[in-house]
DRENKOLDO-518315 format. One line per field, with one value per atom (N, C-alpha, C): residue number from 0; atom name; x, y, z; chain. Coordinates in steps of 0.2 Angstrom, whole numbers, plus 5000, padded with zeros to 4 digits. Each point is the difference from the previous one (the first is absolute). Example, Ala and Ser with C-alpha at 12.3 -4.5 7.8 and 13.67 -1.06 7.14 Angstrom:
<rs>
i <- [0, 0, 0, 1, 1, 1];
at <- [N, CA, C, N, CA, C];
east <- [5066, 4996, 5004, 4998, 5004, 4996];
north <- [4972, 5006, 5006, 5005, 5006, 5005];
up <- [5039, 5000, 5000, 4996, 5001, 5003];
ch <- [A, A, A, A, A, A];
</rs>
This chain:
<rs>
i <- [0, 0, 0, 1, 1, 1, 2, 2, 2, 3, 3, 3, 4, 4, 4, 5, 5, 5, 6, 6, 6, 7, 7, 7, 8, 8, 8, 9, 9, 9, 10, 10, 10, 11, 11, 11, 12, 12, 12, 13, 13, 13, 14, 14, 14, 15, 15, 15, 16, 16, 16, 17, 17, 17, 18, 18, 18, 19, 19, 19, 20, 20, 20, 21, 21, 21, 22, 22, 22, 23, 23, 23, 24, 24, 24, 25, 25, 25, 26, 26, 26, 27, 27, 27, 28, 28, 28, 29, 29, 29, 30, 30, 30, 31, 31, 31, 32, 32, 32, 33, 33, 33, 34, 34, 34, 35, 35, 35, 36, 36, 36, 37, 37, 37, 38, 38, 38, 39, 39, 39, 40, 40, 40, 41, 41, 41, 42, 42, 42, 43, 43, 43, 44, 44, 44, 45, 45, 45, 46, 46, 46, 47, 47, 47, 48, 48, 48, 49, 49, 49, 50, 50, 50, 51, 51, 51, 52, 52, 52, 53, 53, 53, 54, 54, 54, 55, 55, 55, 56, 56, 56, 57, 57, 57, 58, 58, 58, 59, 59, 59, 60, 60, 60, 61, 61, 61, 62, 62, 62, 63, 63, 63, 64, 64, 64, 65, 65, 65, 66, 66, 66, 67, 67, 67, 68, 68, 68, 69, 69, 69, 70, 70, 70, 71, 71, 71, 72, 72, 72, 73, 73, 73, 74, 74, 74, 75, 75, 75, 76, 76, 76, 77, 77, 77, 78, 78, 78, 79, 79, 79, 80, 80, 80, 81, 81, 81, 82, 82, 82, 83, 83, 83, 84, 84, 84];
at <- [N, CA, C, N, CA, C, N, CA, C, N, CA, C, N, CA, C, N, CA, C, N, CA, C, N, CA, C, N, CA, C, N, CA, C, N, CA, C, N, CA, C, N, CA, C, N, CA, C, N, CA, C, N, CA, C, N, CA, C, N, CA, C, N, CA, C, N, CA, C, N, CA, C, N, CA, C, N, CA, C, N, CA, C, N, CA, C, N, CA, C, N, CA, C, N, CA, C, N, CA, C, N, CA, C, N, CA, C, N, CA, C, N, CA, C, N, CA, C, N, CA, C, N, CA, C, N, CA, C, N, CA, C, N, CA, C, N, CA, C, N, CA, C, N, CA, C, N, CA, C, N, CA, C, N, CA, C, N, CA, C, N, CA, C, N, CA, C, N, CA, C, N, CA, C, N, CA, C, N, CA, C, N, CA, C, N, CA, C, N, CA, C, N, CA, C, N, CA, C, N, CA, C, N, CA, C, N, CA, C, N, CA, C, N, CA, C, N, CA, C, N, CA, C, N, CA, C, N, CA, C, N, CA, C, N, CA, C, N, CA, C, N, CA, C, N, CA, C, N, CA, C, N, CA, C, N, CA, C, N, CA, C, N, CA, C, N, CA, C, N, CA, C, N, CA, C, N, CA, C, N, CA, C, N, CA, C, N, CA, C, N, CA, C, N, CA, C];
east <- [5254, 4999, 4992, 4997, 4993, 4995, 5004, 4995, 5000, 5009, 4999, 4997, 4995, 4998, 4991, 4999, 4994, 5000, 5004, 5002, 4998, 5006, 4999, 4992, 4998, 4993, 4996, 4998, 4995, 5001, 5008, 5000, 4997, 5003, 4997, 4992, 4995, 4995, 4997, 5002, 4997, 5000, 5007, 5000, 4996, 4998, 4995, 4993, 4999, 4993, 4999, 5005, 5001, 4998, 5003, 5000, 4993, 4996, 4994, 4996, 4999, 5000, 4999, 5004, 4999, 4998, 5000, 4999, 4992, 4997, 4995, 4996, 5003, 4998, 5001, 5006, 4997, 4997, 4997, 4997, 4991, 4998, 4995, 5000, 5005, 5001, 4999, 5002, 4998, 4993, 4997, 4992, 4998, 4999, 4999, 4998, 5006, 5004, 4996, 5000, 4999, 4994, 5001, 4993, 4999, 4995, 4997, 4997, 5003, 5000, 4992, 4998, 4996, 4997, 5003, 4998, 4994, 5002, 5000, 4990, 5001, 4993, 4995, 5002, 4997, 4997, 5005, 4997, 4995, 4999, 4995, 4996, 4999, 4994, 4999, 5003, 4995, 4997, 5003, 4997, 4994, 5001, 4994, 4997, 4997, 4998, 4997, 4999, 4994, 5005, 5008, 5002, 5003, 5000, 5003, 5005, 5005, 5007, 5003, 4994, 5001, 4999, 4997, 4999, 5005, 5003, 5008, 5006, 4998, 5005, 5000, 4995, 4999, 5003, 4997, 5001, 5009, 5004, 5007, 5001, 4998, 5005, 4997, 4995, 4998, 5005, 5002, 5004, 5007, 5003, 5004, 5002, 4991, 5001, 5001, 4996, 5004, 5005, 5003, 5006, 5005, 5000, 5003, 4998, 4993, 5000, 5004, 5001, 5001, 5009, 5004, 5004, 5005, 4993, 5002, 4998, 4995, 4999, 5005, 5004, 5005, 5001, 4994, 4997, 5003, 5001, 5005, 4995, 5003, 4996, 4998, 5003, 4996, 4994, 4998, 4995, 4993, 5001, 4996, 4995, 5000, 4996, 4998, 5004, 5000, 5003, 4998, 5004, 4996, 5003, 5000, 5002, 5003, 5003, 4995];
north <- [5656, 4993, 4999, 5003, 5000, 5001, 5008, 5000, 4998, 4997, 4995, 4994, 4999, 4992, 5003, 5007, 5004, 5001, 5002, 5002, 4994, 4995, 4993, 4997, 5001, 4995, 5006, 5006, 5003, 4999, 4999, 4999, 4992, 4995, 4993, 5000, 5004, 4999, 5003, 5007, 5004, 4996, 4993, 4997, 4994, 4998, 4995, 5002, 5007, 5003, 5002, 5001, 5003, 4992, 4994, 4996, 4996, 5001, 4996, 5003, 5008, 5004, 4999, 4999, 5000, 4991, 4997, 4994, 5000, 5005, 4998, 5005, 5004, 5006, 4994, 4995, 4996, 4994, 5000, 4993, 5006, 5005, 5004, 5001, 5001, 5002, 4992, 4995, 4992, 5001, 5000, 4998, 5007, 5005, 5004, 4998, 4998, 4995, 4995, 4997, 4992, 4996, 4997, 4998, 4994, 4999, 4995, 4995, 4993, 4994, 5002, 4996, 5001, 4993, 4997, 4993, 5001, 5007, 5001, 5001, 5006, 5000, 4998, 4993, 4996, 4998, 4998, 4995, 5004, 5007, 5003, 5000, 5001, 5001, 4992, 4991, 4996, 5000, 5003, 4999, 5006, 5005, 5004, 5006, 4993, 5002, 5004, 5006, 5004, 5009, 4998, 5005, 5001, 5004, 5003, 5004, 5000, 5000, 5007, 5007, 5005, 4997, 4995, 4999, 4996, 4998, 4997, 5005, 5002, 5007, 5001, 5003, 5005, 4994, 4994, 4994, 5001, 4997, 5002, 5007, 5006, 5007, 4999, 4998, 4998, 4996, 4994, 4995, 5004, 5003, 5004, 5004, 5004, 5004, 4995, 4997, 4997, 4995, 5000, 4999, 5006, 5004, 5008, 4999, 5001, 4999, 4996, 4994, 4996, 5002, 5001, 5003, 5004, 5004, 5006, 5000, 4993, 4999, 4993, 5000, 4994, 4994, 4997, 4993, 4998, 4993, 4993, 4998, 5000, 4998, 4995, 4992, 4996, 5002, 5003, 5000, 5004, 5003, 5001, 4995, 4993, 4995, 5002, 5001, 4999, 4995, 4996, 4996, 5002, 5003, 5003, 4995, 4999, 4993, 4992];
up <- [5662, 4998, 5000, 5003, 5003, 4993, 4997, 4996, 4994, 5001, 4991, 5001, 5005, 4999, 4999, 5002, 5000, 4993, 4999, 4991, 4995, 4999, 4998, 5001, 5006, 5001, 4995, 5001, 4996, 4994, 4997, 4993, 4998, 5003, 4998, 5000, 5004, 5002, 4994, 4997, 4996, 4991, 5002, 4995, 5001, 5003, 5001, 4999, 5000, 5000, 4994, 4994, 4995, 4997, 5000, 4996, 5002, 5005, 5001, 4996, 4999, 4997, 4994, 4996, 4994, 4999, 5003, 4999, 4999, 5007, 4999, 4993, 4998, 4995, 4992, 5001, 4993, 5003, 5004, 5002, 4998, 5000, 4998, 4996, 4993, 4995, 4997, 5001, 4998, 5000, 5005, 4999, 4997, 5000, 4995, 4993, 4998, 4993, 4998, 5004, 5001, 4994, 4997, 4995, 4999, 5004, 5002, 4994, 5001, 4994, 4997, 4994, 4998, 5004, 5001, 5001, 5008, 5003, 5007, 4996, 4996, 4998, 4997, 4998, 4997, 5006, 5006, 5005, 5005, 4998, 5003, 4997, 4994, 4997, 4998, 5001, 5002, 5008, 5006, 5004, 5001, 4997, 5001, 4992, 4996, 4992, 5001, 5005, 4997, 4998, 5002, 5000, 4993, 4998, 4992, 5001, 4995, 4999, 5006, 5001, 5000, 5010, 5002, 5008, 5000, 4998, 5001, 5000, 4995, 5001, 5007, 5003, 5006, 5006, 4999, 5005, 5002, 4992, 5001, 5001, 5001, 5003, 5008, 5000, 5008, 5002, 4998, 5001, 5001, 4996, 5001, 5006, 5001, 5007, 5005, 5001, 5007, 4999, 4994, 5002, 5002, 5000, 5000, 5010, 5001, 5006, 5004, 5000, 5001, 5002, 4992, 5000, 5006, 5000, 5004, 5008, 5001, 5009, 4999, 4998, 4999, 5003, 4997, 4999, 4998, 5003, 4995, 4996, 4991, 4996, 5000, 5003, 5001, 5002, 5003, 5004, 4993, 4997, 4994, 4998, 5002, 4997, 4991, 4999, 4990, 4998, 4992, 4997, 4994, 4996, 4994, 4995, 5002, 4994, 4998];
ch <- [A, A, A, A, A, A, A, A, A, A, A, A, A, A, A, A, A, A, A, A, A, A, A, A, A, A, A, A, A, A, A, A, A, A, A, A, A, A, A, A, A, A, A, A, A, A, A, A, A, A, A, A, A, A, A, A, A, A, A, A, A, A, A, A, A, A, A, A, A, A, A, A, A, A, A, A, A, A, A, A, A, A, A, A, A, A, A, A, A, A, A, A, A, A, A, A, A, A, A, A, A, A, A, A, A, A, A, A, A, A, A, A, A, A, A, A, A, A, A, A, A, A, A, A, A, A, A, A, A, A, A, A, A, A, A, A, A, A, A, A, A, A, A, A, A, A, A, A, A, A, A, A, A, A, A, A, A, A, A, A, A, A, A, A, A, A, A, A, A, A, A, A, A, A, A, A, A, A, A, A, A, A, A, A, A, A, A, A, A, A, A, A, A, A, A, A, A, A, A, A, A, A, A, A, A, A, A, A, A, A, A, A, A, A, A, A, A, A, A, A, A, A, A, A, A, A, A, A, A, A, A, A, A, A, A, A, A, A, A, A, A, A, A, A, A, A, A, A, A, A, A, A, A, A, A];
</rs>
């Protein structure tokens, strides 16, 4: 009896780690993806006109990393202080 409940928990467990799992593999895969509005880069190049199309670029894949980090030390989004819209 013992070790069907030894059996059964390893298996539910191994199924909750496989699903956070993949959860977080497309939540990685999304921001990887992800293509940031144009509307976003307009609004940085009026808040800081000295940068050219090619320092936007880098701004968004930087934008991107820490979102990965963030991601990955699993910080509630809220707390990213972004509005992109």
């Amino acid at each position: 009896m013992a070790i069907e409940i030894v059996i059964f928990s390893l298996i539910v467990m191994g199924l909750v780690y496989l699903t956070f799992r993949r959860r977080r593999e497309k939540q990685i895969t999304y921001i990887k993806n992800y293509k940031f509005p144009k509307k976003a880069g307009v609004k940085i190049k009026d808040v800081y006109p000295h940068l050219n199309d090619k320092d936007v670029s880098i701004v968004f894949d930087a934008l991107r990393d820490y979102f990965y980090i963030c991601n990955i030390s699993c910080l509630d989004p809220k707390s990213y202080g972004l509005d992109l819209n």
